[in-house]
C-alpha positions as CSV (number, residue, x, y, z in Angstrom):
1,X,31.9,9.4,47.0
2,X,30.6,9.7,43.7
3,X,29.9,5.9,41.5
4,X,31.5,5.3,38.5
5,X,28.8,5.9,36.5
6,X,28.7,9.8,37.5
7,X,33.0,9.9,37.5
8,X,32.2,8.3,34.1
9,X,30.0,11.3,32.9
10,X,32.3,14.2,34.3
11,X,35.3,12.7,32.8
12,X,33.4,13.7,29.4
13,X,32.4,16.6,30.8
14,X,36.5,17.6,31.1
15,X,37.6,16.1,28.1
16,X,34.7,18.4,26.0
17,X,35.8,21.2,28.0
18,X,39.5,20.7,27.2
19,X,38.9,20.9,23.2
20,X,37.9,17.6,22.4
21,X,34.5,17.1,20.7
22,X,31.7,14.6,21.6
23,X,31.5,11.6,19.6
24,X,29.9,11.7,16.1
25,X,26.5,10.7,16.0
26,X,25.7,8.1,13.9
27,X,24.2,9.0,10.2
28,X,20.7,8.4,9.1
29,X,20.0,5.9,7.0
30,X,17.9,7.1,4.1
31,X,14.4,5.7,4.2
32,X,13.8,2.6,2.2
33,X,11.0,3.1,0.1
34,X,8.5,5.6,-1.1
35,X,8.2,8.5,1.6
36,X,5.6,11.4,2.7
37,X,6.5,14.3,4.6
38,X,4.0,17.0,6.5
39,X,3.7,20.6,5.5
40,X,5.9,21.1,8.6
41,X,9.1,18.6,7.9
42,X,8.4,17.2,11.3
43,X,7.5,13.7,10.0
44,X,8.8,11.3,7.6
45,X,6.4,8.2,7.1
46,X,7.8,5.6,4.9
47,X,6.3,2.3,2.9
48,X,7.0,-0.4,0.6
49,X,6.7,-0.1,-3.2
50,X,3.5,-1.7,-3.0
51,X,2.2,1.0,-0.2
52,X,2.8,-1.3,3.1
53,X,3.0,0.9,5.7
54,X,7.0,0.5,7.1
55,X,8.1,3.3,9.3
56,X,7.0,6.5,10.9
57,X,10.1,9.0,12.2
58,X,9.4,12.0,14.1
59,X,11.8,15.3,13.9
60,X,14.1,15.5,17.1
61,X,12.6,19.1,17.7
62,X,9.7,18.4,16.5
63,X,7.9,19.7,19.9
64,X,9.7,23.4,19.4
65,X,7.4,23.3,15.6
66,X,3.9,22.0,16.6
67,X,1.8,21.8,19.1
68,X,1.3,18.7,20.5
69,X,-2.4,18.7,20.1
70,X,-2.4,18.8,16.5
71,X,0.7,16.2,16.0
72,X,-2.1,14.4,14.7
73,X,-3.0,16.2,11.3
74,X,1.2,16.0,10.9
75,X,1.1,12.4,11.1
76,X,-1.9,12.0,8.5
77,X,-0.9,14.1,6.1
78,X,2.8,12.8,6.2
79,X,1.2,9.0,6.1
80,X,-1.0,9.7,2.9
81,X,1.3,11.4,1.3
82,X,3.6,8.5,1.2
83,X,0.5,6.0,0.1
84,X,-0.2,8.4,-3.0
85,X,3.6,8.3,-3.6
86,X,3.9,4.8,-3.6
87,X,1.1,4.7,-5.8
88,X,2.8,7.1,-8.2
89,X,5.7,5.1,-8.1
90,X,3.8,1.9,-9.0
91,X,2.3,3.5,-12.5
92,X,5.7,4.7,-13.6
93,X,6.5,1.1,-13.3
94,X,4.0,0.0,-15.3
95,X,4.6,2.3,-17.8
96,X,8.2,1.5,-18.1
97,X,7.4,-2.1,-18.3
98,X,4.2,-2.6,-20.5
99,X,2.1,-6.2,-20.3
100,X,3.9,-8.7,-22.4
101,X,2.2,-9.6,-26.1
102,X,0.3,-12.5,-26.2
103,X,1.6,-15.7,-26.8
104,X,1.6,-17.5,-30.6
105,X,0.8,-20.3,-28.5
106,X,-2.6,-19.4,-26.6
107,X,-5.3,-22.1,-26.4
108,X,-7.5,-22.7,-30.0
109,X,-9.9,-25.6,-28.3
110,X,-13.2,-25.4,-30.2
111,X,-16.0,-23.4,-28.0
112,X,-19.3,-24.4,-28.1
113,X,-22.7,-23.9,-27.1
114,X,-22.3,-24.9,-23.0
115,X,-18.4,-24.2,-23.3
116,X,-19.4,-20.3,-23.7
117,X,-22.2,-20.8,-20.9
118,X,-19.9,-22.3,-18.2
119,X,-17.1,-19.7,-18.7
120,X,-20.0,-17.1,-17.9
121,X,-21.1,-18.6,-15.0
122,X,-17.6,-19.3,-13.9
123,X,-16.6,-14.9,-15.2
124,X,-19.8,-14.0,-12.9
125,X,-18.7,-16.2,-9.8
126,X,-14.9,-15.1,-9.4
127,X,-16.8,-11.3,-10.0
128,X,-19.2,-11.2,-7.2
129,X,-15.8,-12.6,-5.2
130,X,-13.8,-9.8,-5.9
131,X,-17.1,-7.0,-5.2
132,X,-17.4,-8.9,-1.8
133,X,-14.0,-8.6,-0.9
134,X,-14.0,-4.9,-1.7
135,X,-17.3,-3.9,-0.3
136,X,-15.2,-5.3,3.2
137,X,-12.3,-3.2,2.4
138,X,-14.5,-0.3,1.7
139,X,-15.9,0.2,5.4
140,X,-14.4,1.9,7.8
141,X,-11.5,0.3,10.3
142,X,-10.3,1.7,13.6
143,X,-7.5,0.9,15.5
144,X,-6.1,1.8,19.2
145,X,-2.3,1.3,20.0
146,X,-1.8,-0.9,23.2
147,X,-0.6,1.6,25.6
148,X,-3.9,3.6,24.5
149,X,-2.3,7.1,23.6
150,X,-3.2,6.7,19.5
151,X,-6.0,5.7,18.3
152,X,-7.3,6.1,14.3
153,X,-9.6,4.7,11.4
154,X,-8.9,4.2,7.8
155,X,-11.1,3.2,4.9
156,X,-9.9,1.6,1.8
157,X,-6.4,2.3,2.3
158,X,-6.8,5.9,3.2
159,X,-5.9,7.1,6.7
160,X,-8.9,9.0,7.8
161,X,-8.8,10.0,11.1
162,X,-5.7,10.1,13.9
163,X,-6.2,10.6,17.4
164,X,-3.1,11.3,19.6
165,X,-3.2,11.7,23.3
166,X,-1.1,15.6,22.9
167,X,-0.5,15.3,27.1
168,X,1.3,12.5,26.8
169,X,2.9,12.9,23.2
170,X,4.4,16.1,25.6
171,X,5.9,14.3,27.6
172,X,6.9,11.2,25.7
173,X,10.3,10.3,23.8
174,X,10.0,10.4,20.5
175,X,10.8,6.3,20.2
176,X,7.7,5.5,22.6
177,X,5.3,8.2,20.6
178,X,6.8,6.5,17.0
179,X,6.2,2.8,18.6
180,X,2.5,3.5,19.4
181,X,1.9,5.6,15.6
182,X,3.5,2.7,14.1
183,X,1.2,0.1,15.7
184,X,-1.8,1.5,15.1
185,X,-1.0,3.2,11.2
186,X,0.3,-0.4,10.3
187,X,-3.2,-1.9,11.5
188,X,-5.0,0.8,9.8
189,X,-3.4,-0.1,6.4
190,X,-3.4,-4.3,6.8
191,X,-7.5,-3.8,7.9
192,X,-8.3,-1.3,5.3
193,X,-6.7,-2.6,1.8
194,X,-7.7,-6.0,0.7
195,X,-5.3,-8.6,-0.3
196,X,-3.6,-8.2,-3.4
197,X,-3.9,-11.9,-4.8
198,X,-7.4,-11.8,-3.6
199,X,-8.6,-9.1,-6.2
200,X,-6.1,-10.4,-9.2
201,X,-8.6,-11.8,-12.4
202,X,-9.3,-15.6,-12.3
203,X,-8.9,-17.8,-14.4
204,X,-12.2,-17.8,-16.5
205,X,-12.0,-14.0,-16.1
206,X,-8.5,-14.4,-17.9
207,X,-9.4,-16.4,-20.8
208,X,-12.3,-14.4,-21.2
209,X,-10.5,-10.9,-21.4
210,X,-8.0,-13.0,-23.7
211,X,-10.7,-13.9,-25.9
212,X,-12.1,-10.3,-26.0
213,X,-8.2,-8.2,-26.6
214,X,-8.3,-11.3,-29.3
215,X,-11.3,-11.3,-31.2
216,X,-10.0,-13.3,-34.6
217,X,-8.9,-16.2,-32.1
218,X,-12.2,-16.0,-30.2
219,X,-14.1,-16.4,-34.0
220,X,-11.5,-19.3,-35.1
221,X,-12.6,-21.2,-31.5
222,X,-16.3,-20.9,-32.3
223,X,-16.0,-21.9,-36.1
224,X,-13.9,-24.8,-35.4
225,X,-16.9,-26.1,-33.3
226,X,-19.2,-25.8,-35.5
227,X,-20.1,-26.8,-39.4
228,X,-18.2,-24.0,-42.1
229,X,-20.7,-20.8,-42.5
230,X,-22.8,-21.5,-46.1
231,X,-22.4,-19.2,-48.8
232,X,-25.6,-17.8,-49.6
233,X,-27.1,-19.0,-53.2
234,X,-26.4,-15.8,-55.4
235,X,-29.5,-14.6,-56.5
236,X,-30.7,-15.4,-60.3
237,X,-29.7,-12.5,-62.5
């Protein structure tokens, strides 16, 4: 005697074959954010504005279009196609919305001598910070999915290499195969692109490019420290 589970399925089986249609399958949301696509239209990666890796969706028939064993160069070319367009994205903005003017109110303290020399020192310091902390995002990361069917590695935000098991990616469903490509790309890009806030100026680095974009206030702050310039005597006629 068949369960209900199989008088389930062949009662959908009769009403299909009596005219009435399967249920509609639900729409796809569009993705939510910048998005790169592979030569082939079999993946769609997607990221944030600011180039955060988000989502990786594979094409249902995507196995009837590539090979298995080179899903791989679809997935890295899709993924870095979606970082450039992010980036893309990101200069439009700023061209849209230009730096605001400086303020009528920016600082006029009088700088001397060993005001001029600390800034330096303090410009140079918050300098080597920012080198160090992009000679580590400039090496090489790698990264291996915990069921161990992708592995890849990425340097300075650019995916560089992607290594996909193709016997299992054969075999797989496309939700397992997009789980592991999401856990290891998402790694890649958090290891491989240094933290925003980390690499923004300082503050003696700001006053500094302040001073130099305002060069009349930077000569008003060194003249107010020290005595009036001299005329020089005008020579005897």
């Amino acid at each position: 005697m068949p369960d209900d589970e199989e008088w389930a399925f062949e009662n959908e089986i009769d009403l299909w074959d009596e005219g009435e249609s399967p249920p509609p399958a639900e729409a796809e949301r569009p993705p939510d954010g910048p998005t790169g696509r592979d030569g082939d239209s079999v993946v769609t990666v997607t990221v944030s504005p600011e180039g955060e890796f988000r989502q990786v969706k594979l094409a249902e028939d995507w196995k009837s279009k590539v090979d298995p064993r080179g899903l791989h160069s679809n997935v890295l070319t899709a993924a870095n196609a979606a970082t450039i367009e992010a980036l893309v994205q990101q200069i439009g903005v700023t061209r849209e919305n230009p730096p605001s003017p400086a303020r009528n109110d920016a600082d006029e303290t009088p700088l001397g001598p060993q005001d001029v020399l600390r800034l330096g020192d303090a410009v140079r310091a918050e300098v080597d910070g920012m080198s160090a902390r992009l000679a580590l995002a400039d090496r090489p990361v790698a990264s291996t999915s915990a069921g161990g069917h992708v592995g890849g590695t990425a340097q300075s935000g650019r995916y560089v290499s992607l290594d996909i098991d193709p016997t299992w990616a054969s075999m797989a469903r496309n939700t397992e195969i997009e789980a592991e490509l999401t856990e290891v790309l998402r790694s890649l890009h958090r290891g491989s692109v240094p933290d925003a806030a980390g690499l923004r100026p300082g503050e003696a680095t700001t006053e500094l490019l302040g001073l130099i974009h305002d060069p009349d206030r930077l000569i008003r702050r060194v003249r107010l420290h020290g005595s009036p310039a001299r005329e020089e005597p005008k020579a005897d006629e």
